[in-house]
N, C-alpha and C positions, 0 to 999 in steps of 0.2 A: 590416658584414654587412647586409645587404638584408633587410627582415622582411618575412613571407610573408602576402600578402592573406589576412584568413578566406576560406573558400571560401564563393561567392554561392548562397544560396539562391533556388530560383524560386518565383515567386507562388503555383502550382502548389501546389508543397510546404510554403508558408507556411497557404496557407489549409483546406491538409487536418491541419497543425498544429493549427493551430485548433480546428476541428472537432473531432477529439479530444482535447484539452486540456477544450474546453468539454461535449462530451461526458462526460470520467469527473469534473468537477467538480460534476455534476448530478448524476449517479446518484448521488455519496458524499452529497450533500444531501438526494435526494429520491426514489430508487430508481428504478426502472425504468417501472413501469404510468405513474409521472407526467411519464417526460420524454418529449414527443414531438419529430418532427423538426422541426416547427415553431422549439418553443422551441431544441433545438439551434443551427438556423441563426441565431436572434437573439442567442444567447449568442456563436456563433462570431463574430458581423457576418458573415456569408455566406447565401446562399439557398440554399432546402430542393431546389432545382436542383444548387447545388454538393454538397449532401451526399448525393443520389443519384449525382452522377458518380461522388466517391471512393467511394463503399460503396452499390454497385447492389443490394446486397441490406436495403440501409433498417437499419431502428432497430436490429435483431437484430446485426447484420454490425459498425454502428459499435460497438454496445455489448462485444461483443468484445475489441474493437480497444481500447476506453477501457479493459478492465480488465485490458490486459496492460499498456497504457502506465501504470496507475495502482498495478500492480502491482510494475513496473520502480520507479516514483516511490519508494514505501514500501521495498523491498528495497535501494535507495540509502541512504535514512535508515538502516536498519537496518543496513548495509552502515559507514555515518558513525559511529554507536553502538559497532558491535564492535569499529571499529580506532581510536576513540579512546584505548584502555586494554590495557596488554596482559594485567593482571589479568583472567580472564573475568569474573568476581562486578561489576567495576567496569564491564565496558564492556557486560555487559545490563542492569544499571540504566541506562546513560548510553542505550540504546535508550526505556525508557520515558522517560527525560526530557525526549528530545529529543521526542518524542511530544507528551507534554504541552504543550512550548514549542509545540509547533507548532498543536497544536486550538485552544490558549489565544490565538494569532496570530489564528486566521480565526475567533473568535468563536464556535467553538463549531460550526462548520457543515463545517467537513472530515473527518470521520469516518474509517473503514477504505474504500479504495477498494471495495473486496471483497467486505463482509461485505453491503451492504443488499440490492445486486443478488443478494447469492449466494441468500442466505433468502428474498430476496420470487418468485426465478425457478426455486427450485430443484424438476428433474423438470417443467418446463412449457417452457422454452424452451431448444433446443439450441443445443449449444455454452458457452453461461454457466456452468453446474456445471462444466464441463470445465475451463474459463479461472479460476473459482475455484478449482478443486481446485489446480490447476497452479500459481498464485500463491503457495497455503499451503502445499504443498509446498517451494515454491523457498524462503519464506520459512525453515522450519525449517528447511533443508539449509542456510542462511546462518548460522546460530544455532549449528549442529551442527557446522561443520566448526571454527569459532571454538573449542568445548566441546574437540573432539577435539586440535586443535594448545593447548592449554595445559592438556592432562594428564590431561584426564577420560577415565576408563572408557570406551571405547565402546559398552559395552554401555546405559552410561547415560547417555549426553550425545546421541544421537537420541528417547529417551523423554524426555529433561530440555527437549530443543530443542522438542518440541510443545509441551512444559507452559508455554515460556517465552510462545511465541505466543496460545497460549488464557490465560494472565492478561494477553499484553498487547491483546488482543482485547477482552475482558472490562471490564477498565479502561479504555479506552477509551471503550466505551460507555456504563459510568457518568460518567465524566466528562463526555461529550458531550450526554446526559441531563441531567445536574445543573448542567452549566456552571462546573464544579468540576475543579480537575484536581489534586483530594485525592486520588482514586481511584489514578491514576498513578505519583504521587510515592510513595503509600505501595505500589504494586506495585515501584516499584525498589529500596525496602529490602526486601522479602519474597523478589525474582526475588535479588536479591544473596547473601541469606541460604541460598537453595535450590542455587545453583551452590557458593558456599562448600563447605556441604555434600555435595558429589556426590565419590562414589569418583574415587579418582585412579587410574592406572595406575603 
């Protein structure tokens, strides 16, 4: 059997990669007001040239663009957590854990892709609240549908699937703060404990 070339990406598309990659890897650091396109293009290795071709509408446009891609990133993770287990109680703890491993990887400096641009831009700059909302959204609906295929209530496992997100939001942030990922670890025996407990159908 012949095995099949990856397909060739073009320079193109590598360096508009880029650009968004280093794009939502700033904001999760250091929010919005502080990354200009400047530092962008130096994160990306590309000029502030290249980052107005792909996104002629400048900082607002990539920033967007960085927090659906950072959005996608996160709802992978979370996506890797649920269907490690088919217990639900086990596999939204194994969501915070894998959290944890992961802040505790980058020192402490990757945060929620989401959360810093959401609160620093929120009601000032269009489209960002919109691209937030839609993120934590999509995130619970990921948590939800898990809750619902292993027997919870529905009536309870969309109010359960927010709660899950705002403690793993929450934890987060204390950990990312403290440089501790106490916070986390003890949210996955509490998120375990709280699905445990959820009405079953």
């Amino acid at each position: 059997m012949t095995a099949t070339a990856p397909p060739h990406r073009s320079p193109d598309a590598d360096t508009r990669r880029r650009i968004v990659r280093a794009t939502a890897a700033l904001l999760q650091q250091q929010g919005y007001e502080s990354t200009s396109v400047k530092r962008i293009a130096g994160a990306a290795q590309a000029s502030p040239s290249s980052v107005y071709h792909f996104f002629p509408g400048g900082k607002q446009e990539l920033a967007i663009e960085a927090m659906h891609h950072g959005a996608r990133e996160f709802g992978e993770l979370l996506a890797r957590g649920l269907s490690s287990a088919h217990d639900p109680a086990e596999a939204t703890a194994a969501c915070a854990l894998l959290l944890a491993d992961d802040l505790k990887q980058s020192e402490w400096s990757d945060g929620c892709p989401i959360a810093v641009t959401a609160l620093e831009t929120v009601g000032r700059v269009p489209g960002l609240q919109e691209a937030a909302t839609l993120a934590l959204t999509g995130w619970r609906d990921l948590v939800a549908a898990k809750l619902l295929e292993s027997g919870i209530a529905p009536h309870a496992a969309r109010s359960l699937a927010g709660t899950v997100i705002s403690m793993l939001e929450g934890a987060e942030l204390l950990s990312r703060v403290t440089a501790d990922d106490t916070p986390l670890r003890d949210a996955a025996v509490h998120l375990a404990q709280l699905v445990d407990a959820a009405p079953r159908t």
